[in-house]
N, CA, C and O of each residue as an XYZ file, in Angstrom:
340
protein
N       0.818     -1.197      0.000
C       0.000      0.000      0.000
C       0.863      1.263      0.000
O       0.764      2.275     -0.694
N       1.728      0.942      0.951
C       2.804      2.387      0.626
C       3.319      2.383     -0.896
O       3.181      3.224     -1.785
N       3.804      1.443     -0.882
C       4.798      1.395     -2.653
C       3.486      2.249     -3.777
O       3.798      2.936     -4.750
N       2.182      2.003     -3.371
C       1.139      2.584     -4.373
C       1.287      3.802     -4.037
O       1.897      4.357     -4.951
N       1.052      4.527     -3.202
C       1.020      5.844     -3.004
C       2.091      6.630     -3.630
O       1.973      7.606     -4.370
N       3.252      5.993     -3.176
C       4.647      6.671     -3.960
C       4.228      6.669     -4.902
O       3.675      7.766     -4.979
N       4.023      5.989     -6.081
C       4.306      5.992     -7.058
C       2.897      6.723     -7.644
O       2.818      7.147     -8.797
N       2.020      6.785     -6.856
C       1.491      8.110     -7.302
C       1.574      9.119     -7.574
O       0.949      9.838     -8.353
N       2.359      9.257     -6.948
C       3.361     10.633     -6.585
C       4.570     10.878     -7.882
O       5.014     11.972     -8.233
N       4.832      9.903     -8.292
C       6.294     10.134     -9.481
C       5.435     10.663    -10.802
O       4.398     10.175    -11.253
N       6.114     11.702    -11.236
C       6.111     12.568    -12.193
C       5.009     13.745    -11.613
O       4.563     14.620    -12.355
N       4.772     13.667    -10.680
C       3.173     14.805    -10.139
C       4.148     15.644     -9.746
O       5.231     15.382     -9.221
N       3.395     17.268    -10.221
C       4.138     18.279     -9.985
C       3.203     19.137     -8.497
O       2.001     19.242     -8.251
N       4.818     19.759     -7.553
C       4.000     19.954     -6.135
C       4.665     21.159     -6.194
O       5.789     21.558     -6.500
N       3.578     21.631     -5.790
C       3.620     23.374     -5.029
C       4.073     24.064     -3.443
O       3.296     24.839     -2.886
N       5.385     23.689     -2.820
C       5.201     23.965     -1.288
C       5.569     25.305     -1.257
O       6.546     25.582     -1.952
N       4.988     26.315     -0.565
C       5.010     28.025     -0.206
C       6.356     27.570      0.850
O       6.640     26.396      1.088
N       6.865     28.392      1.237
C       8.164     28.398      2.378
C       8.556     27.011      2.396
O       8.054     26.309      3.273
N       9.712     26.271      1.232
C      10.386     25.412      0.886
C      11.344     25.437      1.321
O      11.915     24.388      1.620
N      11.782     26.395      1.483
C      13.201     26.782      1.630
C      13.740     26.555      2.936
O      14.947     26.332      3.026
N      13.103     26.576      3.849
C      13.283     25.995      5.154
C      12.672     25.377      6.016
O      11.763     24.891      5.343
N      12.492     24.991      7.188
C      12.070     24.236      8.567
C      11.130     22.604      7.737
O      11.551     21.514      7.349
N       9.851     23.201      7.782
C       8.791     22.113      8.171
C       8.614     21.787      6.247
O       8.325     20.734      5.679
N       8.918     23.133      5.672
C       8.545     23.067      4.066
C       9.747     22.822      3.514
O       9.729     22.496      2.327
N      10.766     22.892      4.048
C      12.062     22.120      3.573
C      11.934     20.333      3.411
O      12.001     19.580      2.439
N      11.726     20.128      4.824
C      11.533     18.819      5.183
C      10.712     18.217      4.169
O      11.124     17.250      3.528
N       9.413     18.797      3.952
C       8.296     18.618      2.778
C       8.856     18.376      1.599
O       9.346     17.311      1.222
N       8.747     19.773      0.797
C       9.901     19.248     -0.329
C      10.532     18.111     -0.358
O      10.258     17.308     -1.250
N      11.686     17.757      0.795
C      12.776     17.405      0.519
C      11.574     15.235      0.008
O      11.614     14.542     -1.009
N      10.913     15.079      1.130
C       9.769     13.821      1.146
C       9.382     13.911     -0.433
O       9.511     12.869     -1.075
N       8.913     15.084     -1.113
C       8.181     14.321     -2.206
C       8.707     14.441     -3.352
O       8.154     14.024     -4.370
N      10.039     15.127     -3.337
C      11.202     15.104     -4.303
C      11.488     13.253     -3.916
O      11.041     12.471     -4.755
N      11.983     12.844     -3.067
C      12.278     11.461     -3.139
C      11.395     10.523     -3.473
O      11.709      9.473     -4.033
N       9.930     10.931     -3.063
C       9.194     10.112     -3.884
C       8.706     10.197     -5.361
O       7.714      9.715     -5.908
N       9.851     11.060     -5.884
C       9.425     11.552     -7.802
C       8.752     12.455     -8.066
O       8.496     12.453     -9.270
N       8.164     13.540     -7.359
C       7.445     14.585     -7.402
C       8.276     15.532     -7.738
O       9.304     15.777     -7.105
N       7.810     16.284     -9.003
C       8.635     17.171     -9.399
C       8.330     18.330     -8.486
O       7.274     18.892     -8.778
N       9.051     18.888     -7.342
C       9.012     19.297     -6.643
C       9.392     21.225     -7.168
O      10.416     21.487     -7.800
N       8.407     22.298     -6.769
C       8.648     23.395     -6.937
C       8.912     24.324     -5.670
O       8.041     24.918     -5.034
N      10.490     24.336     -5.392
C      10.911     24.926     -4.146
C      10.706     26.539     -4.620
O      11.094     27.130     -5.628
N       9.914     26.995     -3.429
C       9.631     28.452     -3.180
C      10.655     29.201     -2.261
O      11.016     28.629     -1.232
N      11.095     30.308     -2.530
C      11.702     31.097     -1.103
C      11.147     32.836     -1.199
O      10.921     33.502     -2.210
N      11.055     33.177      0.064
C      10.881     34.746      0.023
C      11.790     35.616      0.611
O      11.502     36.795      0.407
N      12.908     35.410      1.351
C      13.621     36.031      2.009
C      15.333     35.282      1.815
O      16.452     35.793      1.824
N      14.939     34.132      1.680
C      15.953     33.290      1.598
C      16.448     32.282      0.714
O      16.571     31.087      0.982
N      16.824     33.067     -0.756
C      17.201     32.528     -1.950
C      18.604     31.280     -1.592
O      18.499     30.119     -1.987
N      19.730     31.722     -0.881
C      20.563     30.486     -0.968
C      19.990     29.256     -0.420
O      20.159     28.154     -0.943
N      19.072     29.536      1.009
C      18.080     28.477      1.310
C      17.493     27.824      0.162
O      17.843     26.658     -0.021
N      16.756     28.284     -0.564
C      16.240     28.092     -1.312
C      16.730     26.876     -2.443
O      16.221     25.770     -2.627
N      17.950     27.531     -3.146
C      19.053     26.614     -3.961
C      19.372     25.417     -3.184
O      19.377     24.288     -3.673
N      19.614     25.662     -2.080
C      20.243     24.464     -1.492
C      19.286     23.632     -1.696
O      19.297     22.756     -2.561
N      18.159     23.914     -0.701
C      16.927     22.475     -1.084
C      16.653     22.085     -2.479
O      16.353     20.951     -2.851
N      16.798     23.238     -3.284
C      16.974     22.468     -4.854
C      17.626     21.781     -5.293
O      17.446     20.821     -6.042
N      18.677     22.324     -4.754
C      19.798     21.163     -4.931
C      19.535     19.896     -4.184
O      19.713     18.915     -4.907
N      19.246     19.669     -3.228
C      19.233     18.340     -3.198
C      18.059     17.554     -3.535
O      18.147     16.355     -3.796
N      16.841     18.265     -3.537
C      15.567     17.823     -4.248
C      15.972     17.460     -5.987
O      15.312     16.813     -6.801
N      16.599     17.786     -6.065
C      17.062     17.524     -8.049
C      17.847     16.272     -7.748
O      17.868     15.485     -8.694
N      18.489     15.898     -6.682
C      18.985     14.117     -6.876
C      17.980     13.410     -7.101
O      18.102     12.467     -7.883
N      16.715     13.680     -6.470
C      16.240     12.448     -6.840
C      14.659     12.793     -7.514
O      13.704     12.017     -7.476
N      14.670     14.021     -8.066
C      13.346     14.261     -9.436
C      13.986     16.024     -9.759
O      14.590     16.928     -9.183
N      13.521     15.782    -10.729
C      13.242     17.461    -11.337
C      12.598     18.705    -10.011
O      11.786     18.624     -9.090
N      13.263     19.520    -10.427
C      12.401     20.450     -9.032
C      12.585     22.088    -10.060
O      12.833     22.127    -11.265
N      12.387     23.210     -9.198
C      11.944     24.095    -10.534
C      12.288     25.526     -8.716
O      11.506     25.453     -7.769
N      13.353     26.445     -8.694
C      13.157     27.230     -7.608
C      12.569     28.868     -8.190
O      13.007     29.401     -9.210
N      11.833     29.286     -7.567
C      10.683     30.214     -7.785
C      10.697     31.691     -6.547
O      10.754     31.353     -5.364
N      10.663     32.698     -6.744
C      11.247     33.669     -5.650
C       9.320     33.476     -5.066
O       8.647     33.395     -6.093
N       8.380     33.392     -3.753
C       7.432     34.140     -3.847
C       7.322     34.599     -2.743
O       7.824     34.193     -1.695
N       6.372     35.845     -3.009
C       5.945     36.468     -1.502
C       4.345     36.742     -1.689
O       3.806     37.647     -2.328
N       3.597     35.402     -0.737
C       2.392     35.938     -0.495
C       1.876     36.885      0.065
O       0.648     36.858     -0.006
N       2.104     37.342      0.357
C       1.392     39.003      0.469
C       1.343     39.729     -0.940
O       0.379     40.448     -1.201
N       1.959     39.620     -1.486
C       1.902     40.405     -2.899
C       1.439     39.182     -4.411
O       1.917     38.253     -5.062
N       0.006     40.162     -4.280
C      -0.992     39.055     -5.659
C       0.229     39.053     -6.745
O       0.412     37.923     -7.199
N       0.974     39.895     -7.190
C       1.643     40.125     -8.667
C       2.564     38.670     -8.572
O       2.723     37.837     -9.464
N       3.027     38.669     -7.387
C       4.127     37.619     -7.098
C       3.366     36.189     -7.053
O       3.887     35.123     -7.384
N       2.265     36.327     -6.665
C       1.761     34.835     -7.002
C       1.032     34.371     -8.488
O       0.797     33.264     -8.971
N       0.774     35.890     -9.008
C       0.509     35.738    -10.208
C       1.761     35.550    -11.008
O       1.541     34.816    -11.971
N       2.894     35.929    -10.941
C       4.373     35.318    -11.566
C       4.482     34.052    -11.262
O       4.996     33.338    -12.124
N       4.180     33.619    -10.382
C       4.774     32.152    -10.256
C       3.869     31.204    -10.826
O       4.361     30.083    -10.952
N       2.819     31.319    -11.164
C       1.823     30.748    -11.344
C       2.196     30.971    -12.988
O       2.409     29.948    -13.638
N       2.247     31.788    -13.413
C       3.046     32.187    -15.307
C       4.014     31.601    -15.569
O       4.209     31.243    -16.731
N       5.105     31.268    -14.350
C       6.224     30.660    -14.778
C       6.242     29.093    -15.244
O       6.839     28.544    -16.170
N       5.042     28.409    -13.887
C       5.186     27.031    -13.820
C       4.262     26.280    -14.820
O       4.326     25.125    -15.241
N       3.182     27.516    -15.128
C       2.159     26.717    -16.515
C       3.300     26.808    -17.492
O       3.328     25.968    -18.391
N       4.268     27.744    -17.429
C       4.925     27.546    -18.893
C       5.968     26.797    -19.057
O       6.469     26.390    -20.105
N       6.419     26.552    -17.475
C       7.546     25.800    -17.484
C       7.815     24.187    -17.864
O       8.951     23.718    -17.797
């Protein structure tokens, strides 16, 4: 039953807001290993940011994205980037 779920998960593309560190690092880092093309976010903390990309890209595609919810324009960019990406 687990092995099904994973593999639900491989090639599905995921959205975590504050990737870049603590609880959404950790996140990321889970569904990058289970094949989820994982889209690391940061708002304050771009090298954070890279880093978890970096290691989320060993084991699937991942995609890093600047956002700040508080500002609609910025979620409307990210949202432009990843339909096109």
């Amino acid at each position: 039953m687990i092995g099904e779920r994973i593999m639900e998960l491989k090639d599905k593309v995921v959205l975590i807001t504050g990737s870049s560190t603590g609880i959404g690092k950790e996140t990321a880092l889970a569904f990058a290993k289970a094949g989820a093309r994982v889209i690391v976010t940061y708002h304050a903390t771009q090298k954070e940011g890279e880093d978890v990309q970096k290691e989320c890209e060993k084991y699937a595609p991942s995609l890093l994205l600047p956002l700040d919810l508080s500002q609609p324009s910025s979620i409307h960019e990210l949202v432009q980037k990843v339909t096109t990406h």
